[in-house]
N, C-alpha and C positions, 0 to 999 in steps of 0.2 A: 676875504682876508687870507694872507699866505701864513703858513706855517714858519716860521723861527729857529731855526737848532736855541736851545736854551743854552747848553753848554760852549764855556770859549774856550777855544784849543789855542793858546800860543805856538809859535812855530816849535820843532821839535832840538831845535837848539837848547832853549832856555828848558829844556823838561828835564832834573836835575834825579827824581825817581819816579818811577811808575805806579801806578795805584797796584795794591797789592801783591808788591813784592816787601821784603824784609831785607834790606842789607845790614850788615856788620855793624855791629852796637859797639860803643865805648862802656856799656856795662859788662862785658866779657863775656854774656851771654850767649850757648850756643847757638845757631842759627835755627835747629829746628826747634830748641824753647821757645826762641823770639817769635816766632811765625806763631806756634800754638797761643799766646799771648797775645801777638796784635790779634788774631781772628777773633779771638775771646774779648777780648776790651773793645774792637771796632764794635758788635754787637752789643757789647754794654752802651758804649756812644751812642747807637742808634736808637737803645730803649731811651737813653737820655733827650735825644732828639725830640724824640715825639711824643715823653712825657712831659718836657717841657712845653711843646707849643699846644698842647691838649691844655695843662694848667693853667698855660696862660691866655687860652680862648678864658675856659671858665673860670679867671679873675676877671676877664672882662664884660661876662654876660650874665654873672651871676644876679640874682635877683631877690626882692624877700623879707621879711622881715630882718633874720641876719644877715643882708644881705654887707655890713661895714665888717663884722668879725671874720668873714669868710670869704673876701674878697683879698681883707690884711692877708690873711693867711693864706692864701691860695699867690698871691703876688710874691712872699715871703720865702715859700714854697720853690714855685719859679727861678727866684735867685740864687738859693742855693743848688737847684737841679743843674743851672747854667755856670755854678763852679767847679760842680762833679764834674760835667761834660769837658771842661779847659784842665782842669787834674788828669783826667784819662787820656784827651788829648795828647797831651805833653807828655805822660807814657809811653804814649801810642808812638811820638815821635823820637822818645828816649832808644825804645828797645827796633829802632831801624826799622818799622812799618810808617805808613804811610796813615792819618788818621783819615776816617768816614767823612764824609761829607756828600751833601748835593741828596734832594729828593729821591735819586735812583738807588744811590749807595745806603742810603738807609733804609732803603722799602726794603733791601734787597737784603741787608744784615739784622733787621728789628725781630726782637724777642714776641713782637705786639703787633696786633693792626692798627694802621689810623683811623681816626675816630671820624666821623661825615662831617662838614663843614656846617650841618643845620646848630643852632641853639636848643638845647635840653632843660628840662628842672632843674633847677639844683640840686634834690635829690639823686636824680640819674647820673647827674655830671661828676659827683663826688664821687658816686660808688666806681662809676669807669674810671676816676684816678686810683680808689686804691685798688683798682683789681691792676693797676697800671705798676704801681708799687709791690705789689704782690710779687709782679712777674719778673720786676726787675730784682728783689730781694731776693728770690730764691734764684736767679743766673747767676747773681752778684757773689751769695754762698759759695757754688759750685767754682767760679774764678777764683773766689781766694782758694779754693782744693786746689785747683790749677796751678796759681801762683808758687803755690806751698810747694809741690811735687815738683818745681823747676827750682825751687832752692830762693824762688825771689822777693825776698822777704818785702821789700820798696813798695813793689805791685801789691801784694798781699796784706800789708797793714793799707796803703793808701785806697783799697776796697773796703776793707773791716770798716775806715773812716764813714766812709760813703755809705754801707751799708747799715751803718747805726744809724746812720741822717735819714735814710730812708723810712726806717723801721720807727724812729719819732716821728715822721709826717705822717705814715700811716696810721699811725697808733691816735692823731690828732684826727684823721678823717675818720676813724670809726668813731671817736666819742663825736665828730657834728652828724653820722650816720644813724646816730642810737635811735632806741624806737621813739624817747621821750624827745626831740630836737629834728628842727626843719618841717616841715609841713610833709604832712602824708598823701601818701598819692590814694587817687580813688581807686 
């Protein structure tokens, strides 16, 4: 079996920006706020990336007694991480960056590691989401500092958003974590 390039390179006619560069924004932003921003939200998209497709392994392999309440919520979950990621996105493209994309650009900006393609407990599964949550709440913090110190007010509530939404999923995976809920491991 031969090897594939994965990625497709159209001719360099049609290439209209470069992955990581920043050109000149219509929010009058200076060029080096813009740059410390996209670098800062590309990383947020990438935690978003791979908390998304972590959640939504474990909606699909969940198991268990609760296995209907925690599947809801774990799919529910999902959806909303995949509105964050199209919010940041469209920042990302607002403030003259180019957004993350593609398995390499996110290994390569992720707050996180990706999780092994095997199937877990539910126990296990849930806690690697909110250590997953965890990691992106507390980047998320630090970006709205970020956001603040450049004056962007946009960025910096449309984070607060995101990081309330977080900090309710979380707040949801620790009460099905509790000692009394889910089956205990041996």
């Amino acid at each position: 079996m031969t090897s594939r390039p994965h990625l497709r390179k159209p001719d360099d006619e049609h290439l209209r920006q470069a992955w990581g560069t920043v050109s000149e924004n219509e929010l009058r932003m200076t060029r080096a706020a813009a740059e410390e921003l996209v670098t800062a939200l590309n990383a947020d998209l990438s935690g978003f990336y791979l908390l998304f497709n972590q959640v939504r392994k474990h909606a699909w392999t969940v198991e268990g007694a609760e296995f209907g309440d925690v599947a809801a919520f774990l799919e529910a979950a999902a959806d909303r991480i995949a509105e964050m990621t199209d919010d940041v996105a469209i920042r990302v493209h607002a403030l003259g960056g180019v957004p993350v994309c593609g398995p390499m650009g996110v290994r390569q900006h992720a707050p996180m590691t990706i999780e092994t393609p095997h199937r877990f407990d539910v126990r296990s599964s849930l806690e690697r989401d909110l250590d997953g949550y965890a990691t992106l709440a507390v980047q998320l913090r630090e970006h709205v500092e970020l956001a603040e110190q450049a004056r962007d007010k946009a960025t910096s509530e449309l984070l607060r958003g995101h990081l309330k939404t977080l900090e309710e999923d979380a707040h949801v995976l620790q009460r099905y974590l509790a000692d009394d809920s889910l089956v205990r491991r041996e």
